[in-house]
C-alpha positions in Angstrom: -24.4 6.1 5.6 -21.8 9.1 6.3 -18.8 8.7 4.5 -16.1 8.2 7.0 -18.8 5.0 8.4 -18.2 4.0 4.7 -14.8 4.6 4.7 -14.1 2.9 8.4 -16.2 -0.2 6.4 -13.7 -0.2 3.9 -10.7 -0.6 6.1 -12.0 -2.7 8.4 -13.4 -5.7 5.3 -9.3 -5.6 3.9 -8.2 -6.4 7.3 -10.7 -8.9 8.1 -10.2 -10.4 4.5 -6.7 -9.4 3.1 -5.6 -9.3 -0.3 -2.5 -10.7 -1.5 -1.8 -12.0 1.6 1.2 -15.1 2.4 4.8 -14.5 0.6 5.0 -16.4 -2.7 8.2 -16.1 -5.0 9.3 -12.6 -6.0 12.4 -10.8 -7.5 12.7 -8.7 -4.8 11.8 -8.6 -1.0 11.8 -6.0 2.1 11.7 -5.8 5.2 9.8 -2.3 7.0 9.4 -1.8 10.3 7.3 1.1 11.5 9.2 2.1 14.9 7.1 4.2 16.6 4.3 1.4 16.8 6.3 -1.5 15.7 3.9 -2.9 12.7 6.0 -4.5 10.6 6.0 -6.2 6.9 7.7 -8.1 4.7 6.9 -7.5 0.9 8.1 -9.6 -2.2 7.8 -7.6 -5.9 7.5 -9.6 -8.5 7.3 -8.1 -12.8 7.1 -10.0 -15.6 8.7 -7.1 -17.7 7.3 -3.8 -17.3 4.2 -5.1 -15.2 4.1 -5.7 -11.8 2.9 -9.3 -11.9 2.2 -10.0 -8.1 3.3 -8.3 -4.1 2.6 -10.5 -1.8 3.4 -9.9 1.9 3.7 -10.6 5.5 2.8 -8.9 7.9 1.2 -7.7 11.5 0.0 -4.5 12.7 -2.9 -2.3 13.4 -5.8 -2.4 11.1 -4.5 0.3 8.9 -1.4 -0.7 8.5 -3.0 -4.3 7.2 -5.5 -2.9 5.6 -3.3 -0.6 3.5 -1.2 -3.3 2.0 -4.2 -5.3 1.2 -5.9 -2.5 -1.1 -2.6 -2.1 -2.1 -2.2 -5.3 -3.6 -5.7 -4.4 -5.7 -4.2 -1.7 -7.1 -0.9 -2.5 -7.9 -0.8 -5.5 -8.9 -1.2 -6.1 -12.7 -0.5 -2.8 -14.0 2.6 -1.3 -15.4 5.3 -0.2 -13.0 5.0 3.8 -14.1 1.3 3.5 -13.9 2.0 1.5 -9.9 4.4 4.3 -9.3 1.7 7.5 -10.3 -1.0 5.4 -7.9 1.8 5.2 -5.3 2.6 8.6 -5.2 -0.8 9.9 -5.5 -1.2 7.9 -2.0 1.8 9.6 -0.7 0.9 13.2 -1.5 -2.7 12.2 0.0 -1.0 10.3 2.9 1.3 13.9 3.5 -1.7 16.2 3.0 -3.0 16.9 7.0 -6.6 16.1 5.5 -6.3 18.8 3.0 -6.4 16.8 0.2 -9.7 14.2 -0.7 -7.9 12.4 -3.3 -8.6 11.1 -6.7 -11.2 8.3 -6.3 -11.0 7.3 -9.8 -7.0 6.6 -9.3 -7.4 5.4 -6.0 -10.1 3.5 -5.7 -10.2 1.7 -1.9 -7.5 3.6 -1.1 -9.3 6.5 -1.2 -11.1 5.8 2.2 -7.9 6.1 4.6 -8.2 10.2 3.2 -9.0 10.7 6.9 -5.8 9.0 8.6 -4.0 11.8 7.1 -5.5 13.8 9.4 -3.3 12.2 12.0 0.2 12.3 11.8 1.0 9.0 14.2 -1.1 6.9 12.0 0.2 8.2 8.5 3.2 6.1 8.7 0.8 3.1 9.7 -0.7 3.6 6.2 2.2 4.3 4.3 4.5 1.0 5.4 3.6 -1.2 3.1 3.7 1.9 0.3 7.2 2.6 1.1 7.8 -0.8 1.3 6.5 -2.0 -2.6 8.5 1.1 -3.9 11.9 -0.1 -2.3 11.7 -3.7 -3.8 10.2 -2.4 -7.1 13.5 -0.3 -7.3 15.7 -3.4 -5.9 13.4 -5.8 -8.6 13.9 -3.3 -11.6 17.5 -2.5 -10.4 18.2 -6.7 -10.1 16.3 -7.1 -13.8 16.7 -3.6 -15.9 14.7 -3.3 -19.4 
């Protein structure tokens, strides 16, 4: 198997089976729209201390878009909020890099496979909605709740 089939495999399971999915009770939410293709989300952050303790969202969109907040949800979710920030700008930088950049597997784990959407610049901001989206209510929940 090539490994953009593996990569397409990846997206496509999260957005048949998302992660995280259905608001739940958070200190903060957001709501992102993406206007040049109209996917939208809203996002609830909540930590328990220095640990982001669960993101839930809702959301519709293009099967990037969903599948992004999904693995995004894996990865965030349960670690400290400088570690969730490093992962979240190491998807960022790999998001911005025009396909220059393969990323840090062992960092970004599922989120690894939409390397390739940063090859086109109309989908990057598909990708990176739900992103922006955690880091806005992570800085409205630590700004609400500072340690």
């Amino acid at each position: 198997m090539k490994l953009d089939s593996m990569y397409q495999e990846i997206i496509l399971d999260h957005y048949r089976n998302p992660h995280g999915k259905g608001l739940r009770d958070g200190d903060a939410e957001v709501h992102h729209v993406n206007p040049t293709c109209g996917d939208e989300i809203t996002l609830r952050v909540r930590l328990d201390g220095a640990v982001v303790a669960d993101v839930s969202y809702e959301s519709q969109g293009c099967s990037i878009s969903q599948a992004s907040a999904s693995v995004l949800n894996d990865l965030l979710v349960g670690k400290p909020v400088g570690e969730a920030q490093q992962i979240q700008e190491a998807f960022l930088e790999l998001m911005q890099s025009k396909g220059q950049l393969e990323g840090d597997e062992e960092l970004l784990e599922d989120a690894i496979a939409f390397a390739g959407v940063s090859k086109f610049p109309a989908r990057v901001k598909c990708a990176l909605l739900s992103w922006m989206a955690w880091k806005d209510a992570t800085a409205k929940a630590l700004a609400a709740h500072p340690s």
